[in-house]
NUMAR-555216 format. One line per field, with one value per residue (C-alpha): residue in three letters; residue number from 1; x, y, z. Coordinates in Angstrom, 3 decimals, decimal comma, always signed. Layout:
REM residues N
resn = c(ala; ...)
resi = c(NUM; ...)
u = c(X; ...)
v = c(Y; ...)
w = c(Z; ...)
This chain:
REM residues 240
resn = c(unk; unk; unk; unk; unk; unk; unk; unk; unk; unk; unk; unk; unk; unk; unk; unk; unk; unk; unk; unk; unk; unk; unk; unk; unk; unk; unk; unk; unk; unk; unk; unk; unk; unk; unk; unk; unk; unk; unk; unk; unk; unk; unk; unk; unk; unk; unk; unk; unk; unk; unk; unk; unk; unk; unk; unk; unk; unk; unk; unk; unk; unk; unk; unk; unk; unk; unk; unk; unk; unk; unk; unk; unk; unk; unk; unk; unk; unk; unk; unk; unk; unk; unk; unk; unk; unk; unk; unk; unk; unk; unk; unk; unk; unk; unk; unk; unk; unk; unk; unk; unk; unk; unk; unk; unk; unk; unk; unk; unk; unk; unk; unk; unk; unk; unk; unk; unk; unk; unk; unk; unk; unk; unk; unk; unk; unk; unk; unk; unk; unk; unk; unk; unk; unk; unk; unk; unk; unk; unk; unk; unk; unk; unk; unk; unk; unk; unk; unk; unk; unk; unk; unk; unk; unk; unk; unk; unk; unk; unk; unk; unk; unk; unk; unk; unk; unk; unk; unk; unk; unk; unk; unk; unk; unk; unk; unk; unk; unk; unk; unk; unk; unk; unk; unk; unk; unk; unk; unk; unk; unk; unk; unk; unk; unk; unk; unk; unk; unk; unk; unk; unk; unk; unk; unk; unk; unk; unk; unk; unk; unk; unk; unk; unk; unk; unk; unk; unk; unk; unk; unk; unk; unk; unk; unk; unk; unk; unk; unk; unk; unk; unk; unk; unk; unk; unk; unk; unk; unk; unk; unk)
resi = c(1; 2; 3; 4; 5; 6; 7; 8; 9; 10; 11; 12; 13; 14; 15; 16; 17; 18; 19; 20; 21; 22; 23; 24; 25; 26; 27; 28; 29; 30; 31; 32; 33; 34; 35; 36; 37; 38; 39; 40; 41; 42; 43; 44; 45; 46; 47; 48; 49; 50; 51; 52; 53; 54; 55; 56; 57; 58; 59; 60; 61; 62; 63; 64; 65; 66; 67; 68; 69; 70; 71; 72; 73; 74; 75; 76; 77; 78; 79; 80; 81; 82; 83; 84; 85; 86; 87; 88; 89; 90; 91; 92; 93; 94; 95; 96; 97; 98; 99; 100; 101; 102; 103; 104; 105; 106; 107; 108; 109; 110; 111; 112; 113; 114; 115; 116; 117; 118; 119; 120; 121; 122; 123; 124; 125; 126; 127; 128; 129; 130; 131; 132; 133; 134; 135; 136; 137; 138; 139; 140; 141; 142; 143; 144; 145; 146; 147; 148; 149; 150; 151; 152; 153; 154; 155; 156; 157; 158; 159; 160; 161; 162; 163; 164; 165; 166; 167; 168; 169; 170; 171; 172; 173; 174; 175; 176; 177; 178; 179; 180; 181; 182; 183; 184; 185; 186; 187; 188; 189; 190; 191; 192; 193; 194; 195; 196; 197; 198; 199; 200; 201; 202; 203; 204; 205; 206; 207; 208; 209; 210; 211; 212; 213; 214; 215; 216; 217; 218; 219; 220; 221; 222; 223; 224; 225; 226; 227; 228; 229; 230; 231; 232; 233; 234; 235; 236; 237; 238; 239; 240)
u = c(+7,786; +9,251; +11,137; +12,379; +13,512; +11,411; +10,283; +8,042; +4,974; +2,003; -0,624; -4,299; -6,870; -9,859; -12,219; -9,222; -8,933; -11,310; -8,235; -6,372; -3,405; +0,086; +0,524; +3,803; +4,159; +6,843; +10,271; +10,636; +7,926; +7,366; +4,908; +3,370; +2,856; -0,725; -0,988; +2,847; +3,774; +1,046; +1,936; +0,046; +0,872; -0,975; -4,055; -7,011; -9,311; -12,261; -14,974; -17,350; -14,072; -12,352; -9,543; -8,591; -5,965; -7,322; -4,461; -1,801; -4,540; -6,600; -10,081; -11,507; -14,968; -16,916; -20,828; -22,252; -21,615; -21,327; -18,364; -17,226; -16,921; -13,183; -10,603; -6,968; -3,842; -0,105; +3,518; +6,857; +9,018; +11,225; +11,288; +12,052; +9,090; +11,955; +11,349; +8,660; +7,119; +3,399; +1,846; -1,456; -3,688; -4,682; -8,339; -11,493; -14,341; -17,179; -19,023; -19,437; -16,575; -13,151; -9,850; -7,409; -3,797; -2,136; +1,295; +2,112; +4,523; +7,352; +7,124; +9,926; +12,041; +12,140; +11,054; +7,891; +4,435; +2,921; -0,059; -1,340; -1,676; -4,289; -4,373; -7,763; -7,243; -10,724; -11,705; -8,900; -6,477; -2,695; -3,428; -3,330; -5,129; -3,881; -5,783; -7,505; -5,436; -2,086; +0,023; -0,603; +2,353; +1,874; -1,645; -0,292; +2,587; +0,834; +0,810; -2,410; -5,981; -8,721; -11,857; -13,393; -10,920; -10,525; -9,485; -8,706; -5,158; -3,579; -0,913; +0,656; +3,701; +5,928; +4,232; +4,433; +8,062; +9,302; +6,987; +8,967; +11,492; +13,088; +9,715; +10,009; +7,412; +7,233; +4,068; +2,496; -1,139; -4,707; -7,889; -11,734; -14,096; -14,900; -18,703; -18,099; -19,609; -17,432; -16,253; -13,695; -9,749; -6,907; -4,499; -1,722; -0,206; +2,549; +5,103; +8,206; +8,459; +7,516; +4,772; +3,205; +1,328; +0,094; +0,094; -0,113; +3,396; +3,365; +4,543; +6,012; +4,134; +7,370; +10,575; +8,458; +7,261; +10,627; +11,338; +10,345; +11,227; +8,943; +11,822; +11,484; +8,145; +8,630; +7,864; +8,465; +11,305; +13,041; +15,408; +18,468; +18,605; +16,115; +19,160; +18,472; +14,640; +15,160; +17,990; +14,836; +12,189; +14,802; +15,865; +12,385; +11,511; +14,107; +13,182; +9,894)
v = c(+1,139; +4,463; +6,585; +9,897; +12,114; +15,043; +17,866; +16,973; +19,433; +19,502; +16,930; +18,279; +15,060; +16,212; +13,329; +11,251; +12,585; +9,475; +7,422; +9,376; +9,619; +11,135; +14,654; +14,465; +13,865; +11,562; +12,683; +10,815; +10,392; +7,670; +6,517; +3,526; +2,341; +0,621; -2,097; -3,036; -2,380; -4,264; -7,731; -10,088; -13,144; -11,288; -9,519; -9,468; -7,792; -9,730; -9,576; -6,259; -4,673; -1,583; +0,709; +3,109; +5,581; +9,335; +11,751; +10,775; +9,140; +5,873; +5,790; +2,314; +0,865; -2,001; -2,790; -3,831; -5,971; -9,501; -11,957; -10,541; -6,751; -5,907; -4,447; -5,133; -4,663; -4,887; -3,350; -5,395; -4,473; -5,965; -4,068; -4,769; -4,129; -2,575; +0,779; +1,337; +4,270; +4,408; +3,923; +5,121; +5,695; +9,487; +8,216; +10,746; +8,111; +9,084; +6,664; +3,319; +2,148; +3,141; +0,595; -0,279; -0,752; -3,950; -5,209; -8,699; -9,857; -12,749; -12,994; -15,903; -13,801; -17,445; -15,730; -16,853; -14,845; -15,832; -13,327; -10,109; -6,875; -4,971; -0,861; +0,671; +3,908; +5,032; +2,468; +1,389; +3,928; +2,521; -0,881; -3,476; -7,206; -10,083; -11,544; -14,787; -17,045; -16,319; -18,897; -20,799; -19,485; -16,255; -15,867; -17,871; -15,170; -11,915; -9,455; -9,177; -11,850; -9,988; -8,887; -5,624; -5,619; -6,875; -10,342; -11,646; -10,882; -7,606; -4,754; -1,484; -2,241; -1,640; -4,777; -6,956; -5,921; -6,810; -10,279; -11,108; -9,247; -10,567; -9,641; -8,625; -6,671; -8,110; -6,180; -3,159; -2,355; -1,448; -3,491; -2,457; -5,333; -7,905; -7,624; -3,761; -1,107; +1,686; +4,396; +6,299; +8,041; +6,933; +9,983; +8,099; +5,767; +6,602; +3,517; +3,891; +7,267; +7,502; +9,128; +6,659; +8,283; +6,449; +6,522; +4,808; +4,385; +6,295; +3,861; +5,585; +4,058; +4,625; +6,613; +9,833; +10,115; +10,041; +13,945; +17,459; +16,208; +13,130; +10,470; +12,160; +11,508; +7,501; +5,660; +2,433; +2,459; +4,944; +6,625; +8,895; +10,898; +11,100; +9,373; +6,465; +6,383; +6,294; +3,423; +1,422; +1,540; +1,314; -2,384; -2,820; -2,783; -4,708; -7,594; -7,590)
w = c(-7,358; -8,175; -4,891; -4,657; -2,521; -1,641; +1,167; +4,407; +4,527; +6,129; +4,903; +4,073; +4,932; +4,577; +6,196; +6,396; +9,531; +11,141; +10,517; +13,151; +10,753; +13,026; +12,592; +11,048; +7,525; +5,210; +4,476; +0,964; -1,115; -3,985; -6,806; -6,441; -10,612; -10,724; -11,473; -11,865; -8,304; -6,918; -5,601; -7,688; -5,115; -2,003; -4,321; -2,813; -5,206; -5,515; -8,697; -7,078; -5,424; -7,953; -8,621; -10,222; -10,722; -10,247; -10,547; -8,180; -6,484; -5,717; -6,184; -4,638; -4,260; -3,974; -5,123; -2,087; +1,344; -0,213; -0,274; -3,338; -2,185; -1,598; -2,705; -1,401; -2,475; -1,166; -2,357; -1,234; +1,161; +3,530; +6,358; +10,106; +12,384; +15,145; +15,150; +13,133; +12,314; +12,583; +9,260; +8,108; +4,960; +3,754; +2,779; +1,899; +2,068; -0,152; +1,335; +3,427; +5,153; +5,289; +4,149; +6,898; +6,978; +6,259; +7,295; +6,128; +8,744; +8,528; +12,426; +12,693; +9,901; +8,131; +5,220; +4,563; +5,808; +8,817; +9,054; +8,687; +10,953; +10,595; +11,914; +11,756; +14,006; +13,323; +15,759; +17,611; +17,476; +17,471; +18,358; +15,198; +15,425; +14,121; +11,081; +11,800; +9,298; +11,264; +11,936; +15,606; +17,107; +16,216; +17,630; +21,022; +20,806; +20,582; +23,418; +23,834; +24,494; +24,997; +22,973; +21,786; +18,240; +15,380; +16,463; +20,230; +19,483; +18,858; +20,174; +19,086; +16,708; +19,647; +21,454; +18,251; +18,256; +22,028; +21,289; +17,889; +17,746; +14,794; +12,907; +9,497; +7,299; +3,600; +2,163; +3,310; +1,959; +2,116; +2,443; +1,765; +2,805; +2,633; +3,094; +3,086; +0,959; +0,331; -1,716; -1,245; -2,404; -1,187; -2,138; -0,482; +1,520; +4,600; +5,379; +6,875; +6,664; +2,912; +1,421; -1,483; -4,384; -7,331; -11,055; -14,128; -16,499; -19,411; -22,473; -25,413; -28,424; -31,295; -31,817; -32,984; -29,442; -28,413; -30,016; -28,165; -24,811; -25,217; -24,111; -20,419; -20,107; -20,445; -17,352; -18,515; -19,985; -18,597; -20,786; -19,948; -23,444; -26,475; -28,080; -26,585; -26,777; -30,599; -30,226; -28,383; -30,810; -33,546; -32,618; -31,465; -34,919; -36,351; -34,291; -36,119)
Protein backbone atom coordinates (compact mmCIF):
# COMPACT_ATOMS: atom_id res chain seq x y z
CA UNK A 1 0.00 0.00 0.00
CA UNK A 2 1.47 2.99 -1.66
CA UNK A 3 1.11 6.75 0.49
CA UNK A 4 1.82 10.08 -0.49
CA UNK A 5 1.45 13.20 0.44
CA UNK A 6 -0.96 15.37 -1.36
CA UNK A 7 -3.61 18.55 -1.27
CA UNK A 8 -7.21 18.35 0.56
CA UNK A 9 -9.98 19.50 -1.99
CA UNK A 10 -13.34 19.23 -2.18
CA UNK A 11 -14.69 15.68 -2.92
CA UNK A 12 -17.38 15.30 -5.87
CA UNK A 13 -19.80 12.05 -4.73
CA UNK A 14 -22.16 11.92 -6.92
CA UNK A 15 -24.85 9.33 -5.30
CA UNK A 16 -22.34 8.61 -2.75
CA UNK A 17 -23.90 11.11 -1.01
CA UNK A 18 -26.58 8.32 0.71
CA UNK A 19 -23.56 7.32 2.68
CA UNK A 20 -23.57 10.66 4.44
CA UNK A 21 -19.79 10.87 3.88
CA UNK A 22 -18.23 14.23 6.32
CA UNK A 23 -17.83 17.21 4.39
CA UNK A 24 -14.24 17.50 4.82
CA UNK A 25 -11.97 15.68 2.71
CA UNK A 26 -8.33 13.66 3.40
CA UNK A 27 -5.13 15.44 3.82
CA UNK A 28 -2.78 12.55 2.37
CA UNK A 29 -3.87 10.47 -0.14
CA UNK A 30 -2.60 6.80 -1.08
CA UNK A 31 -3.02 3.88 -3.65
CA UNK A 32 -4.32 0.96 -2.53
CA UNK A 33 -2.39 -1.90 -5.20
CA UNK A 34 -5.20 -4.58 -6.00
CA UNK A 35 -4.85 -7.29 -5.26
CA UNK A 36 -1.38 -7.00 -3.35
CA UNK A 37 -2.61 -4.70 -0.67
CA UNK A 38 -5.53 -6.65 0.10
CA UNK A 39 -5.31 -8.79 3.24
CA UNK A 40 -5.59 -12.26 2.09
CA UNK A 41 -6.14 -13.57 5.91
CA UNK A 42 -9.50 -11.34 6.41
CA UNK A 43 -10.90 -11.77 2.42
CA UNK A 44 -14.19 -12.08 2.18
CA UNK A 45 -14.89 -12.37 -1.46
CA UNK A 46 -17.06 -15.11 -2.01
CA UNK A 47 -17.58 -17.15 -5.62
CA UNK A 48 -20.64 -14.44 -7.21
CA UNK A 49 -18.92 -11.34 -5.35
CA UNK A 50 -16.28 -9.16 -8.03
CA UNK A 51 -13.71 -6.55 -8.44
CA UNK A 52 -12.18 -4.83 -10.42
CA UNK A 53 -9.86 -2.06 -10.89
CA UNK A 54 -11.48 0.90 -13.08
CA UNK A 55 -9.08 3.78 -13.27
CA UNK A 56 -8.11 4.77 -9.85
CA UNK A 57 -11.22 3.16 -8.99
CA UNK A 58 -13.17 0.00 -7.66
CA UNK A 59 -15.80 -1.40 -9.52
CA UNK A 60 -17.63 -4.21 -7.23
CA UNK A 61 -20.64 -6.43 -7.76
CA UNK A 62 -22.25 -9.41 -6.94
CA UNK A 63 -24.82 -11.82 -9.12
CA UNK A 64 -27.62 -11.96 -7.00
CA UNK A 65 -28.85 -12.20 -3.10
CA UNK A 66 -27.54 -15.75 -2.29
CA UNK A 67 -24.89 -16.90 0.25
CA UNK A 68 -22.34 -16.55 -2.21
CA UNK A 69 -22.95 -12.75 -3.19
CA UNK A 70 -20.21 -10.57 -1.52
CA UNK A 71 -17.54 -8.92 -1.93
CA UNK A 72 -15.19 -7.79 1.00
CA UNK A 73 -12.02 -6.80 1.37
CA UNK A 74 -9.62 -5.24 4.11
CA UNK A 75 -6.04 -3.22 4.06
CA UNK A 76 -3.75 -3.43 7.43
CA UNK A 77 -3.33 -0.97 9.67
CA UNK A 78 -2.71 -0.57 13.16
CA UNK A 79 -4.32 2.21 14.28
CA UNK A 80 -5.71 3.37 17.72
CA UNK A 81 -9.47 3.87 17.74
CA UNK A 82 -8.69 7.24 20.24
CA UNK A 83 -9.40 9.91 18.24
CA UNK A 84 -10.56 8.70 15.28
CA UNK A 85 -11.57 10.37 12.48
CA UNK A 86 -14.83 9.38 10.94
CA UNK A 87 -14.26 7.12 8.07
CA UNK A 88 -16.45 6.60 5.13
CA UNK A 89 -16.61 5.10 1.54
CA UNK A 90 -17.00 7.53 -1.74
CA UNK A 91 -19.43 4.85 -3.43
CA UNK A 92 -21.72 5.63 -6.79
CA UNK A 93 -24.03 2.51 -6.58
CA UNK A 94 -25.23 1.52 -9.97
CA UNK A 95 -27.44 -0.55 -8.46
CA UNK A 96 -28.74 -2.71 -5.39
CA UNK A 97 -27.23 -2.08 -2.25
CA UNK A 98 -24.52 -0.05 -1.13
CA UNK A 99 -20.99 -1.61 0.82
CA UNK A 100 -20.42 -0.45 4.37
CA UNK A 101 -17.42 0.36 6.29
CA UNK A 102 -15.45 -2.12 8.15
CA UNK A 103 -13.09 -1.66 11.09
CA UNK A 104 -11.56 -4.84 12.40
CA UNK A 105 -10.92 -3.99 15.99
CA UNK A 106 -8.28 -5.62 18.58
CA UNK A 107 -10.60 -4.34 21.46
CA UNK A 108 -8.24 -5.80 24.40
CA UNK A 109 -5.07 -4.44 22.22
CA UNK A 110 -3.79 -8.23 22.85
CA UNK A 111 -3.20 -8.29 19.35
CA UNK A 112 -5.40 -10.55 18.04
CA UNK A 113 -9.08 -9.47 16.37
CA UNK A 114 -11.94 -9.59 18.40
CA UNK A 115 -14.70 -8.33 15.95
CA UNK A 116 -15.76 -6.15 13.46
CA UNK A 117 -17.48 -2.58 13.30
CA UNK A 118 -19.57 -1.95 10.89
CA UNK A 119 -20.61 2.07 9.70
CA UNK A 120 -23.44 2.20 7.28
CA UNK A 121 -24.44 6.05 7.49
CA UNK A 122 -27.03 5.59 4.86
CA UNK A 123 -29.04 4.06 7.52
CA UNK A 124 -27.65 4.80 10.68
CA UNK A 125 -25.71 7.71 10.36
CA UNK A 126 -22.48 7.74 12.77
CA UNK A 127 -23.37 4.95 14.84
CA UNK A 128 -21.40 1.49 13.91
CA UNK A 129 -22.80 -2.19 15.20
CA UNK A 130 -20.87 -4.77 16.28
CA UNK A 131 -20.69 -7.86 13.96
CA UNK A 132 -22.33 -10.91 15.39
CA UNK A 133 -19.09 -13.17 15.65
CA UNK A 134 -17.43 -10.66 18.21
CA UNK A 135 -15.89 -11.91 20.97
CA UNK A 136 -18.32 -12.26 24.35
CA UNK A 137 -16.76 -9.57 26.09
CA UNK A 138 -16.86 -7.32 23.57
CA UNK A 139 -20.59 -7.57 22.83
CA UNK A 140 -21.21 -7.48 26.95
CA UNK A 141 -18.86 -4.31 26.68
CA UNK A 142 -20.39 -2.19 24.06
CA UNK A 143 -22.12 1.04 24.85
CA UNK A 144 -25.05 0.39 23.58
CA UNK A 145 -28.22 -2.80 23.84
CA UNK A 146 -30.89 -1.90 22.03
CA UNK A 147 -32.45 -2.80 18.58
CA UNK A 148 -33.28 -0.99 15.34
CA UNK A 149 -29.26 -1.60 13.85
CA UNK A 150 -27.29 -3.70 12.58
CA UNK A 151 -26.81 -5.88 15.63
CA UNK A 152 -28.16 -5.23 19.40
CA UNK A 153 -24.84 -3.71 20.05
CA UNK A 154 -23.37 -0.65 18.61
CA UNK A 155 -22.05 3.19 19.29
CA UNK A 156 -20.34 6.06 17.51
CA UNK A 157 -16.45 5.46 17.52
CA UNK A 158 -16.25 7.88 20.36
CA UNK A 159 -18.47 5.37 22.54
CA UNK A 160 -16.41 2.29 21.41
CA UNK A 161 -13.45 4.36 22.50
CA UNK A 162 -14.44 5.52 26.27
CA UNK A 163 -15.75 1.50 26.48
CA UNK A 164 -12.18 0.07 25.31
CA UNK A 165 -10.11 2.43 25.37
CA UNK A 166 -7.08 0.64 24.60
CA UNK A 167 -8.91 -0.43 21.24
CA UNK A 168 -6.84 -0.84 18.35
CA UNK A 169 -7.91 -0.90 14.58
CA UNK A 170 -5.94 -3.68 12.53
CA UNK A 171 -7.90 -3.64 9.07
CA UNK A 172 -10.02 -1.11 7.66
CA UNK A 173 -12.35 -2.16 4.63
CA UNK A 174 -15.46 -2.49 2.68
CA UNK A 175 -18.17 -5.14 2.55
CA UNK A 176 -21.06 -5.79 -0.19
CA UNK A 177 -23.43 -8.61 1.00
CA UNK A 178 -23.85 -11.14 1.84
CA UNK A 179 -27.29 -11.96 0.33
CA UNK A 180 -27.01 -8.46 -1.40
CA UNK A 181 -27.26 -7.54 -4.99
CA UNK A 182 -25.27 -4.69 -5.92
CA UNK A 183 -23.32 -2.81 -8.29
CA UNK A 184 -21.56 -0.16 -7.78
CA UNK A 185 -17.74 2.16 -7.76
CA UNK A 186 -15.98 2.63 -5.03
CA UNK A 187 -13.63 5.64 -6.22
CA UNK A 188 -12.12 5.61 -2.80
CA UNK A 189 -11.82 4.91 0.54
CA UNK A 190 -11.27 7.77 3.59
CA UNK A 191 -9.39 6.28 6.89
CA UNK A 192 -7.65 8.22 9.18
CA UNK A 193 -7.52 11.10 7.40
CA UNK A 194 -6.26 9.48 4.11
CA UNK A 195 -7.82 9.38 0.96
CA UNK A 196 -7.38 5.58 -0.59
CA UNK A 197 -7.44 5.19 -4.39
CA UNK A 198 -6.74 2.03 -6.15
CA UNK A 199 -4.69 0.60 -8.91
CA UNK A 200 -3.07 -2.17 -10.37
CA UNK A 201 1.18 -2.34 -10.32
CA UNK A 202 2.65 -1.89 -13.45
CA UNK A 203 5.46 -4.82 -13.91
CA UNK A 204 8.20 -4.04 -16.29
CA UNK A 205 8.38 -7.18 -18.55
CA UNK A 206 12.62 -6.79 -19.49
CA UNK A 207 15.46 -4.25 -19.47
CA UNK A 208 14.15 -2.66 -22.92
CA UNK A 209 11.18 -1.38 -21.01
CA UNK A 210 13.42 0.07 -18.72
CA UNK A 211 14.67 2.99 -21.59
CA UNK A 212 12.61 6.42 -22.49
CA UNK A 213 11.57 6.99 -18.99
CA UNK A 214 10.08 3.44 -18.73
CA UNK A 215 12.03 2.56 -15.26
CA UNK A 216 9.61 5.38 -13.58
CA UNK A 217 6.70 3.85 -14.51
CA UNK A 218 7.53 0.45 -12.47
CA UNK A 219 5.30 -0.13 -9.61
CA UNK A 220 6.63 -3.16 -8.53
CA UNK A 221 9.80 -2.80 -8.35
CA UNK A 222 10.34 0.45 -7.83
CA UNK A 223 13.41 1.78 -9.25
CA UNK A 224 15.36 5.06 -8.44
CA UNK A 225 17.28 5.41 -11.96
CA UNK A 226 16.86 3.55 -15.40
CA UNK A 227 20.39 2.42 -14.32
CA UNK A 228 19.16 0.31 -12.04
CA UNK A 229 16.08 -1.09 -13.85
CA UNK A 230 18.63 -2.53 -16.36
CA UNK A 231 20.95 -3.91 -13.35
CA UNK A 232 17.43 -5.91 -12.38
CA UNK A 233 16.55 -7.65 -15.40
CA UNK A 234 20.25 -8.09 -16.11
CA UNK A 235 20.84 -10.53 -13.06
CA UNK A 236 17.34 -11.58 -13.54
CA UNK A 237 18.51 -13.22 -16.48
CA UNK A 238 21.57 -14.60 -15.37
CA UNK A 239 19.84 -16.54 -12.79
CA UNK A 240 18.11 -18.35 -15.60
Amino acid sequence: MKRRIGLGGVLALGLSALLATPAQAAADVGTVYVPDDFLKAASDTRATGHYEVDGTALHIWTEGSGRTDKVAEYIATDTSLDGLDEPFLEYEATSGGVPGFQLIVDFDDDGTSDGILIGEPGFYGNDWWLSNAAEQFVKDGAPLHTGGFGSADHGTLADWDTAFPSARVIAFGFSLGSGVEGDGVLDAINFAGVRYTFAEHTVLTGKDACKGGGWATSTKPEFRNQGQCVSYFAKLEKMK
